[in-house]
Backbone as CSV, one residue per row, in Angstrom:
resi,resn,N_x,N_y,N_z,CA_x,CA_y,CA_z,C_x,C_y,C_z
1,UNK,3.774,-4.254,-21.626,2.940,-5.390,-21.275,1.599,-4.887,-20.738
2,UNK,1.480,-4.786,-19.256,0.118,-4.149,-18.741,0.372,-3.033,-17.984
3,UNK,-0.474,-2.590,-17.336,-0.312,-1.574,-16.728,-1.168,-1.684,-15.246
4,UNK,-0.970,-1.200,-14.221,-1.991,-0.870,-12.981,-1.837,0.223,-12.074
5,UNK,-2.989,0.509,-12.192,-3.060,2.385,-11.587,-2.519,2.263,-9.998
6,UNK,-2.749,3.403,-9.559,-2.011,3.237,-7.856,-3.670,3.034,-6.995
7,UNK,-4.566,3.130,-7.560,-5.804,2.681,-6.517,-6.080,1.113,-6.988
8,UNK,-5.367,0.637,-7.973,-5.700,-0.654,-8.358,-4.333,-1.265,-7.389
9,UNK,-3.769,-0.883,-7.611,-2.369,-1.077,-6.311,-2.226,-1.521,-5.243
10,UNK,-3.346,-0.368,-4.361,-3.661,-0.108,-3.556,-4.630,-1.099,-2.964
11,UNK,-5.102,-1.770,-4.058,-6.765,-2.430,-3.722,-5.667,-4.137,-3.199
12,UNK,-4.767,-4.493,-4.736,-4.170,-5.192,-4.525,-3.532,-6.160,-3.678
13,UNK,-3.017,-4.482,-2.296,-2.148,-5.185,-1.904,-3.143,-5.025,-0.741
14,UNK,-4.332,-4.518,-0.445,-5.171,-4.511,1.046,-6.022,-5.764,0.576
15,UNK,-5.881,-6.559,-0.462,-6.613,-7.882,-0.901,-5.413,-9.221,0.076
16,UNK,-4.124,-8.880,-0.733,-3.547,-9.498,-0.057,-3.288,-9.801,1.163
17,UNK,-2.665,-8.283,1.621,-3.074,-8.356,3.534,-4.039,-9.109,4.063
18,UNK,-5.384,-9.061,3.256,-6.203,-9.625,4.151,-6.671,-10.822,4.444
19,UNK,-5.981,-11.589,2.969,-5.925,-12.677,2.658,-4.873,-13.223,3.210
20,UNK,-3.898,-13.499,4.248,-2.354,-13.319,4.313,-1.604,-14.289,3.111
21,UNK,-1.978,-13.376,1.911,-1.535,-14.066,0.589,0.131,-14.299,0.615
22,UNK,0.737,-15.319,0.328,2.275,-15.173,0.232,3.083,-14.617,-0.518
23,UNK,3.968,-13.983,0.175,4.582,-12.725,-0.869,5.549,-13.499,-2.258
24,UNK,5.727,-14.135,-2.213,6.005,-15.107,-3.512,5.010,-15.167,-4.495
25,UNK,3.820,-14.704,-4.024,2.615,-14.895,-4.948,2.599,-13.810,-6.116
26,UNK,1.934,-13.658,-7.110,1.799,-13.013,-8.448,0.786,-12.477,-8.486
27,UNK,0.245,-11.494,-8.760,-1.011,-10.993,-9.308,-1.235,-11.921,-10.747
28,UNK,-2.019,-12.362,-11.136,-1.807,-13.255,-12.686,-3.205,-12.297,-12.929
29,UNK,-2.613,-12.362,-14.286,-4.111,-11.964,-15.407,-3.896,-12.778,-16.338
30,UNK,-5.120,-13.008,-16.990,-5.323,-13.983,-18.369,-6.225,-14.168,-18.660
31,UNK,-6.841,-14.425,-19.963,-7.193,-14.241,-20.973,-8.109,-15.347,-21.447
32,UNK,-9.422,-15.619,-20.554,-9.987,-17.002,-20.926,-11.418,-17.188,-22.201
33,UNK,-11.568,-18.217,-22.754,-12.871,-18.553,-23.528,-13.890,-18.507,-22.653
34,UNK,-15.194,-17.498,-22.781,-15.983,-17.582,-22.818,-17.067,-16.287,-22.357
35,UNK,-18.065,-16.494,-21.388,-19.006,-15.067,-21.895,-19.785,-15.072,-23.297
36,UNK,-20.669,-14.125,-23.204,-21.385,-14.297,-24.982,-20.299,-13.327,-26.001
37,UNK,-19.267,-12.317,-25.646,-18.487,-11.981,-26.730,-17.281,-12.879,-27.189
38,UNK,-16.864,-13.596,-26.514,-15.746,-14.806,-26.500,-14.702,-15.069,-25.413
39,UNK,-14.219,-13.909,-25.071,-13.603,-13.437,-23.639,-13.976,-13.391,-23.017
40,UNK,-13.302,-13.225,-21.462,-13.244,-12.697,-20.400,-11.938,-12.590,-19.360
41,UNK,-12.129,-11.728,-19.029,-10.566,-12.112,-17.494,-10.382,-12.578,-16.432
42,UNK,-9.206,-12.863,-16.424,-9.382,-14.006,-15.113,-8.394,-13.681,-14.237
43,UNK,-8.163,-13.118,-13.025,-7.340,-11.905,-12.058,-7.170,-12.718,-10.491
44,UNK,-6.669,-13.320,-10.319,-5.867,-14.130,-9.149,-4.748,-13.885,-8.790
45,UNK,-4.292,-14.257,-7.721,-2.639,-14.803,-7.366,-2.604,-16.071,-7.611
46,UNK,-1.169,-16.218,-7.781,-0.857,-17.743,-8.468,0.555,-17.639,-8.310
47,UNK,1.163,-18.931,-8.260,2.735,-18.760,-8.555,3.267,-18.390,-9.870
48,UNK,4.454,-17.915,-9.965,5.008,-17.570,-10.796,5.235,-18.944,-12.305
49,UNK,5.024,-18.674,-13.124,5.995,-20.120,-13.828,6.809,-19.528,-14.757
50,UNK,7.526,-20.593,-14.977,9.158,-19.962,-15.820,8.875,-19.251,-17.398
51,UNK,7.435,-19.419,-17.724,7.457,-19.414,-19.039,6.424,-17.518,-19.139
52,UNK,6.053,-17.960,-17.816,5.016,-16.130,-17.682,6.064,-15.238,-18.052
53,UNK,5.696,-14.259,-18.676,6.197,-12.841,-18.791,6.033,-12.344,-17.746
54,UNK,6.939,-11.442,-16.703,6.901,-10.655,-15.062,6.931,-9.132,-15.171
55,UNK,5.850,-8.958,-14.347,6.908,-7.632,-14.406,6.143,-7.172,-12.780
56,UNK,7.025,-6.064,-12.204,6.741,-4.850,-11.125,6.037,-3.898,-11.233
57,UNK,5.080,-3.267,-11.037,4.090,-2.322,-11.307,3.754,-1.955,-10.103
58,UNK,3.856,-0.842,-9.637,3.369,0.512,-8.563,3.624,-0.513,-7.279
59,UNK,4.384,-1.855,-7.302,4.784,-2.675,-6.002,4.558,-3.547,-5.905
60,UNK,3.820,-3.965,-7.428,2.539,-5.593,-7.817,3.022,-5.986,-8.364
61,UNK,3.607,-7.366,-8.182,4.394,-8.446,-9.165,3.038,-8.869,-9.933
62,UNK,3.297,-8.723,-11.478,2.087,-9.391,-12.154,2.540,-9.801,-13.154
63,UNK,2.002,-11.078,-13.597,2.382,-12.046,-14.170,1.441,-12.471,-15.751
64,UNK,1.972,-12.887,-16.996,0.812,-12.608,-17.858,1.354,-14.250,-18.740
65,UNK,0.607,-15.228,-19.158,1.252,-16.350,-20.050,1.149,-15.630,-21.377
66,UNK,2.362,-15.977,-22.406,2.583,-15.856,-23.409,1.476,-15.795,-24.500
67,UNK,0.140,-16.631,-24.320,-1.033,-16.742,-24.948,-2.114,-15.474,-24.331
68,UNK,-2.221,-15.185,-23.233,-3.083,-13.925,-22.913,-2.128,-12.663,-23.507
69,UNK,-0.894,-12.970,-23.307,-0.413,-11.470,-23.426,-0.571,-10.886,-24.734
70,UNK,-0.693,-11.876,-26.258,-1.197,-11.030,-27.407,-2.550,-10.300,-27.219
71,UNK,-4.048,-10.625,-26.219,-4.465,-10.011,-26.296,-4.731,-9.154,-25.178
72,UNK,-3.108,-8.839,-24.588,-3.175,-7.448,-23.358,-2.702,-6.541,-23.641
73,UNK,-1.888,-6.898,-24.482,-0.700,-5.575,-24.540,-1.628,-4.351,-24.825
74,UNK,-0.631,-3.824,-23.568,-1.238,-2.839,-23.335,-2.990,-2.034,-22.289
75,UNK,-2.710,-2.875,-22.010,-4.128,-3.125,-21.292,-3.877,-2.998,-19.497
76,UNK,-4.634,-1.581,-18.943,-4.843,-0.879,-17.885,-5.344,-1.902,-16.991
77,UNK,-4.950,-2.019,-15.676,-5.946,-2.470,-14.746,-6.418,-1.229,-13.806
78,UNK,-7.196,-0.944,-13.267,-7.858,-0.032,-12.532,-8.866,-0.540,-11.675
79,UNK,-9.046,-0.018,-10.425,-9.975,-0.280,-9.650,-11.173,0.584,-9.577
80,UNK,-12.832,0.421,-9.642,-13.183,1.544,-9.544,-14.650,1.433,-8.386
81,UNK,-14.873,2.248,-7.682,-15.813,2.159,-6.884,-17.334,3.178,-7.384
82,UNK,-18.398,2.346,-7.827,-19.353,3.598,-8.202,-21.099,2.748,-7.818
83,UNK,-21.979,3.322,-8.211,-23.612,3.065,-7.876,-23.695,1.325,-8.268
84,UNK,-22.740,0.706,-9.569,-23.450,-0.203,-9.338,-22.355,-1.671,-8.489
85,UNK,-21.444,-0.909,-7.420,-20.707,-1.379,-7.282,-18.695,-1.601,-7.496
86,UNK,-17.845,-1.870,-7.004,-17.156,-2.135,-7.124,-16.206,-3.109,-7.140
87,UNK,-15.085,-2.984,-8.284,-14.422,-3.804,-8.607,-13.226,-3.888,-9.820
88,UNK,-12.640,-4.357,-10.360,-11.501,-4.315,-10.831,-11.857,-3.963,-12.649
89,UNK,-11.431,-2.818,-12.989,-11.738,-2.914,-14.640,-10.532,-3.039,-15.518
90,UNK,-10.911,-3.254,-16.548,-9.539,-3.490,-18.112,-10.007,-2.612,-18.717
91,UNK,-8.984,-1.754,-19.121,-9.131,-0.885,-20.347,-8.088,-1.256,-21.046
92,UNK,-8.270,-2.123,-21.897,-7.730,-3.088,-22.777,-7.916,-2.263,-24.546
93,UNK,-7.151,-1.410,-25.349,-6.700,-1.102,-26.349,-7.190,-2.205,-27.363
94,UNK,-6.914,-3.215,-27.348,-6.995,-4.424,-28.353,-8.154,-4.698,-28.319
95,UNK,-9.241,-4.543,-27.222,-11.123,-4.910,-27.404,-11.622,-3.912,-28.686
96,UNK,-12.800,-5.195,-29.466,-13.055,-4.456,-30.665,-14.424,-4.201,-30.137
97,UNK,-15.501,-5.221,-28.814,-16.647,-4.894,-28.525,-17.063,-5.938,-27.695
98,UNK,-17.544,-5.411,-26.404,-17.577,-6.034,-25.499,-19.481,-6.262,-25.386
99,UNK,-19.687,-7.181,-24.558,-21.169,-7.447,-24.319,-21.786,-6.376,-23.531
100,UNK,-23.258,-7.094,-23.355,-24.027,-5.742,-22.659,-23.621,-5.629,-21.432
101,UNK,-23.739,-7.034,-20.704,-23.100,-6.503,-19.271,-21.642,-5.974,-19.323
102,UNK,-20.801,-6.641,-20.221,-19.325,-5.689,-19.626,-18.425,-6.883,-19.308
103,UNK,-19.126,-7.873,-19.112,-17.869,-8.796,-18.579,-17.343,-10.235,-19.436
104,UNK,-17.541,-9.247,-20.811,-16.874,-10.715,-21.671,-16.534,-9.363,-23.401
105,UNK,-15.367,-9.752,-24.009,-15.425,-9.077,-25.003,-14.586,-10.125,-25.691
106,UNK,-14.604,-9.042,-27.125,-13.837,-10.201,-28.192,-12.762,-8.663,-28.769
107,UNK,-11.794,-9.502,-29.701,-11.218,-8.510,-30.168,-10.784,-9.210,-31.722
């Protein structure tokens, strides 16, 4: 399904702490219209629903709907800190070409 590194993990769960997010809660990713390539992602907590695909990762319940997950599989989350800032990236296998800024692709 997806994947998330241990500093994306890490980021995760000091998001939550600080948020006092409820541990029932999900990491969700998915897969929305729009941006100028057609995509983009969309990375919250949310409750679980019966129909998400689940899984456990490095201690992160994350959660994916049946319609994002054709275009995740397989697709890294990582956190990264650098000059123009930080924040959460996809290295997503299935992107055929993403825009100039970075934050919308198509596949």
């Amino acid at each position: 399904m997806v994947l998330i590194t241990p500093v994306a993990a890490i980021k995760v769960n000091e998001i939550r702490d600080a948020e006092a997010i409820e541990a029932n809660m999900a990491l969700r990713l998915r897969v929305v219209g729009g941006g100028c390539a057609g995509f983009s992602y969309d990375l919250y907590f949310d409750e679980p629903a019966e129909v998400d695909r689940q899984v456990e990762i490095q201690g992160v319940k994350v959660v994916v709907d049946e319609m994002s997950l054709m275009y995740l599989v397989g697709t890294e989350i990582d956190y990264v800190e650098g000059l123009q800032g930080a924040g959460f990236k996809f290295n997503n296998p299935n992107v055929k070409s993403t825009c100039g800024c970075g934050s919308s692709f198509s596949v």
